[in-house]
C-alpha positions as CSV (number, residue, x, y, z in Angstrom):
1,X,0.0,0.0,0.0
2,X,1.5,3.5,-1.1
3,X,1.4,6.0,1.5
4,X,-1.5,8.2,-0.4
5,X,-3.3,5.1,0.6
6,X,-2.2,4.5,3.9
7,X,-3.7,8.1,4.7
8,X,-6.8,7.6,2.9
9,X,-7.0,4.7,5.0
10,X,-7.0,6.6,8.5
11,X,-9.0,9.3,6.9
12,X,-11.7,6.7,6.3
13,X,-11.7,5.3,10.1
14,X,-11.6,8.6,11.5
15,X,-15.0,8.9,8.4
16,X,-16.5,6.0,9.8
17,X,-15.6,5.4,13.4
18,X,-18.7,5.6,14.7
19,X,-19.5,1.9,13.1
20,X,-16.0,0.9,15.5
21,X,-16.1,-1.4,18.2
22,X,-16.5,0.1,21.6
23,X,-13.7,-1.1,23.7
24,X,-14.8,0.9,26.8
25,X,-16.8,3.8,27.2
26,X,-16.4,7.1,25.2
27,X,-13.3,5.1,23.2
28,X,-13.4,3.8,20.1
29,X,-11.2,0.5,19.1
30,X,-10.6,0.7,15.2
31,X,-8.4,-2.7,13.5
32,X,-6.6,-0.9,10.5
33,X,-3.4,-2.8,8.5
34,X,-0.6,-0.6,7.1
35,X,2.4,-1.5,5.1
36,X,5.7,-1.2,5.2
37,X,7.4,-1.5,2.3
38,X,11.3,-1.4,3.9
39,X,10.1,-4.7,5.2
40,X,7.7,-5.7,2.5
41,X,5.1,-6.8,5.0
42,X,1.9,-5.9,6.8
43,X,1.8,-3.8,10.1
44,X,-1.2,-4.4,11.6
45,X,-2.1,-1.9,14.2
46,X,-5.5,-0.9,16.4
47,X,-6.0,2.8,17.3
48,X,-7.9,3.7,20.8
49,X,-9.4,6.9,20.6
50,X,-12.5,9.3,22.4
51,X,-15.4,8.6,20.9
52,X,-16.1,12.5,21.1
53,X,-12.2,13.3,19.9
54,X,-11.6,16.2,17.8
55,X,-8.4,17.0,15.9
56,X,-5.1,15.7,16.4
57,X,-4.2,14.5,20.0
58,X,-0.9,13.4,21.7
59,X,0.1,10.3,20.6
60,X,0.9,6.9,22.7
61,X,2.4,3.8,21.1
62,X,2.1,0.5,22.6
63,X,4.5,-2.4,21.6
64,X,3.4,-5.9,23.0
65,X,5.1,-8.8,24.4
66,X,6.1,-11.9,22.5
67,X,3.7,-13.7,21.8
68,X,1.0,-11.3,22.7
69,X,-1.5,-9.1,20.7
70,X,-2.2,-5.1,19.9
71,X,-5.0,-6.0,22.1
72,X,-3.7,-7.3,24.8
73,X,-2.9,-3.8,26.9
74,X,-6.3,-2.6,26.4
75,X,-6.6,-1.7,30.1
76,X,-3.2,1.1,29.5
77,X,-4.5,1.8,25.7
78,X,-8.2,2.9,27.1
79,X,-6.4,4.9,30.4
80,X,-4.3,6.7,28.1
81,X,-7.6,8.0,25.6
82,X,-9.1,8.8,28.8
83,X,-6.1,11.3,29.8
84,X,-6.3,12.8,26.2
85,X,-3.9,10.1,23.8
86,X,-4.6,8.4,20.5
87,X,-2.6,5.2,21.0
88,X,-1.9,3.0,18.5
89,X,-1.2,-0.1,19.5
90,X,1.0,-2.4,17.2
91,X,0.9,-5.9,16.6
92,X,4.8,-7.0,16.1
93,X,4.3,-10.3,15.0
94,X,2.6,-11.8,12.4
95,X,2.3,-15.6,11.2
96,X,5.1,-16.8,9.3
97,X,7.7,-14.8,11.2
98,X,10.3,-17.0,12.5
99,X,11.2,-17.6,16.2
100,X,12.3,-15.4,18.7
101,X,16.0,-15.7,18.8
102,X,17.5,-16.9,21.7
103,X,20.6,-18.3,23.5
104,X,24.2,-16.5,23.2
105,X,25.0,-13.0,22.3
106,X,21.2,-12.3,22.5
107,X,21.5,-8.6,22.4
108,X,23.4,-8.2,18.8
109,X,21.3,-11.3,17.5
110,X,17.9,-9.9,17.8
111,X,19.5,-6.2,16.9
112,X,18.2,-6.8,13.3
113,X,15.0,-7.5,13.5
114,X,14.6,-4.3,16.9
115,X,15.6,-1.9,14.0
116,X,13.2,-3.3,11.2
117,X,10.3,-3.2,14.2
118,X,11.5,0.6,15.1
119,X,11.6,1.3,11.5
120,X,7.5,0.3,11.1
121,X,6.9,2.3,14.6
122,X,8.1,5.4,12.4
123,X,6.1,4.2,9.8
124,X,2.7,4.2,12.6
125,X,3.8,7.3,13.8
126,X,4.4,9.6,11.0
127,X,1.1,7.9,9.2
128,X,-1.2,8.6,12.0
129,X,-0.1,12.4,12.4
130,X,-0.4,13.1,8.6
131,X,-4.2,11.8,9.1
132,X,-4.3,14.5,12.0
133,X,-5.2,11.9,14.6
134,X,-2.2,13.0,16.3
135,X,0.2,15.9,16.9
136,X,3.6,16.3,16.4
137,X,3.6,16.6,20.0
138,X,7.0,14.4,21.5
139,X,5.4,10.8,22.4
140,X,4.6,8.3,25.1
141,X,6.4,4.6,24.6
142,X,4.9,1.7,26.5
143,X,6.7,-1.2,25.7
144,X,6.5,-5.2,27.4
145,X,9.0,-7.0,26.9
146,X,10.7,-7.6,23.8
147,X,8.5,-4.6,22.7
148,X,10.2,-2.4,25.6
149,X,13.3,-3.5,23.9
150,X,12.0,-2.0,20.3
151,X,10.7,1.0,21.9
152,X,13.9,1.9,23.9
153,X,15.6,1.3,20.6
154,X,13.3,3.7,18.9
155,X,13.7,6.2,21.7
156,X,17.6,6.0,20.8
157,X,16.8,6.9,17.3
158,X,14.4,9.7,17.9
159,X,16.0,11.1,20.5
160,X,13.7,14.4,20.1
161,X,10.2,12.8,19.6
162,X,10.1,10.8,22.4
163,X,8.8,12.5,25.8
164,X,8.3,9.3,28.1
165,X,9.4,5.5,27.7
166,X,7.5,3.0,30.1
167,X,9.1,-0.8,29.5
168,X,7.3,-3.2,31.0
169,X,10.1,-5.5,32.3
170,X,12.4,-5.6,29.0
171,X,15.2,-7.4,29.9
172,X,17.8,-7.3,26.4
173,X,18.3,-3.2,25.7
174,X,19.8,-1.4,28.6
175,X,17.8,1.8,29.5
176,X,19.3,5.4,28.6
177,X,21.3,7.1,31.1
178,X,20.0,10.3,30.7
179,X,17.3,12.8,31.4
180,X,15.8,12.5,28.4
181,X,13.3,10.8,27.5
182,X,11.4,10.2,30.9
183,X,12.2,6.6,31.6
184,X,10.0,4.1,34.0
185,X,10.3,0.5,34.0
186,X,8.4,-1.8,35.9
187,X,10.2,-5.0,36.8
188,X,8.8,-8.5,37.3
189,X,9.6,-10.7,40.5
190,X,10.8,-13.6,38.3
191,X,12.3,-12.7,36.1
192,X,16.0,-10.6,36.0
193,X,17.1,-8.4,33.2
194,X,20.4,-8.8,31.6
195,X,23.5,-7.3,33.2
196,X,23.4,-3.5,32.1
197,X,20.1,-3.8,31.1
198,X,19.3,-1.8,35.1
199,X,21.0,1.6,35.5
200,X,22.8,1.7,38.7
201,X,21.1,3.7,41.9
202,X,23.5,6.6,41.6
203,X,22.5,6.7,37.4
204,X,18.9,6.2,38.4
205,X,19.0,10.0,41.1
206,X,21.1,11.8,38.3
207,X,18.7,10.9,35.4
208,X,15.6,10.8,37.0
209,X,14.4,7.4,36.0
210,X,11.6,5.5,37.8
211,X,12.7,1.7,38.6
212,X,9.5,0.3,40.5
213,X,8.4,-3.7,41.1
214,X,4.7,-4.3,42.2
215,X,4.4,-7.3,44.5
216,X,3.5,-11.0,43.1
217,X,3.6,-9.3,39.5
218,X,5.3,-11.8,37.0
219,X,7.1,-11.2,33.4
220,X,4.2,-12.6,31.8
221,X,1.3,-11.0,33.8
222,X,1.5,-7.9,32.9
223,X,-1.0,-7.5,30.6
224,X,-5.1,-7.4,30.2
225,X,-5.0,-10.6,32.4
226,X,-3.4,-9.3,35.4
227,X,-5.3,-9.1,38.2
228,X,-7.3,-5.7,39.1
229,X,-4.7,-5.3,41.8
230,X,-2.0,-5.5,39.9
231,X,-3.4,-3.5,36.4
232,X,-4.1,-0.7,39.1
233,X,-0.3,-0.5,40.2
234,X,1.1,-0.8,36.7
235,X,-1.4,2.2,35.3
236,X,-0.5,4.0,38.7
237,X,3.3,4.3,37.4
238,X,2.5,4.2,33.7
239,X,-0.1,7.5,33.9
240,X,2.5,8.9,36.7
241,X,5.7,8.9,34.5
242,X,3.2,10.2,31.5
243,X,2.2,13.1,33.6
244,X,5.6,14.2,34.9
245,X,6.8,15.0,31.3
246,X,3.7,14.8,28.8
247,X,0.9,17.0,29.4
248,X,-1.6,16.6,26.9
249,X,-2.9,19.5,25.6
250,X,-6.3,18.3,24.6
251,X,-8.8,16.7,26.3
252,X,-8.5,14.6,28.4
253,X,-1.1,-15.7,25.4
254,X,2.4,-14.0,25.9
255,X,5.0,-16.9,26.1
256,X,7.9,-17.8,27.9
257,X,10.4,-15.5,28.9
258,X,11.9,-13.6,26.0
């Protein structure tokens, strides 16, 4: 799909939203599929927006888990339209991609396919403000997982467009040691990130970065099937490092470990 057509595209959902599925009230839940021709595949991606939205909105991208879908954050997508966001919600994996690498030198391995993922984040973003959904406002990252390790990646990239970066216990790509973006992780009990991955306690007071673990919450519960106890405490840091440094303007089956 040429890019004339991806924005015809948004243009018709934002046209016809009305006949989208109501994921919660006032928010909209619309299934759209761009392309990405640097990777000659599909991106499949589901925006959350007010039902009553009008004009371009900041923008919140969430990048799932392995093995989990755009949907499965729904509980952080809808919080985020109720603060003011358009969030689009990316699925990164499709069928026929191959396995998740593992085993040795982990991090350079799977540096490949981060990049290509980033690459079609750029591709969501700069599609979805063209549409005016969103504006060129710098953005909110939520990332689980191996998605945390794509979004930190694309954080690295964009150094300038990205206000906040929340990782949802990614464990391969270590987190910036600066100010800049806003950085909050939230880490499981079972499950430790790679050596590096953590900034020390001395890195963590200069930069400003919010390290937090809520307790019994494991790598692969954090998502719509947590339990209410725990979805509160991750949307209690997630909307609390969004509010430090993005103030919107407008109104307001995961597998094993990675």
């Amino acid at each position: 799909m040429k890019r004339p057509a991806m924005r015809r595209l948004i243009a018709f959902v934002v046209a016809v939203a009305a006949l989208s599925e109501p994921a919660a009230a006032a928010t909209l839940r619309t299934a759209i599929t761009l392309y990405d021709p640097a990777r000659n595949r599909p991106v499949p991606v589901v925006l959350y927006r007010a039902e009553d939205a009008s004009g371009p909105q900041p923008l919140a991208v969430v990048s799932p888990g392995h093995g989990a879908s755009a949907t499965s954050y729904s509980f952080i997508s809808e919080a985020l339209v109720q603060r003011g966001y358009t969030v689009a919600a990316v699925q990164n994996e499709i069928p026929g991609d191959p396995p998740l690498i593992l085993g040795d030198d982990i991090f350079n391995r799977r540096m490949p396919g981060w990049r290509a993922a980033a690459g079609s984040l750029d591709l969501i973003v700069r599609t979805v403000r063209e549409a005016g959904l969103a504006n060129s406002q710098p953005l909110l990252l939520v990332g689980h997982s191996n998605g945390g390790d794509i979004s930190l990646l694309y954080a690295a990239e964009h150094p300038k467009d990205v206000a906040v970066a929340v990782t949802l216990d990614n464990r391969r790509y270590p987190l910036p040691r600066r100010p800049s973006p806003h950085v909050c992780t939230i880490r499981s009990v079972d499950q430790p990130p790679d050596p590096g991955v953590l900034p020390t306690p001395e890195e963590q007071k200069i930069n400003g970065t919010v390290i937090e673990t809520i307790p019994g919450l494991g790598h692969n519960d954090m998502a719509d099937w947590a339990t209410p106890v725990w979805r509160e405490g991750m949307l209690r840091v997630i909307l609390g490092c969004a509010e430090a440094r993005a103030q919107p303007k407008t109104q307001a089956g995961i597998g094993n470990s990675p």
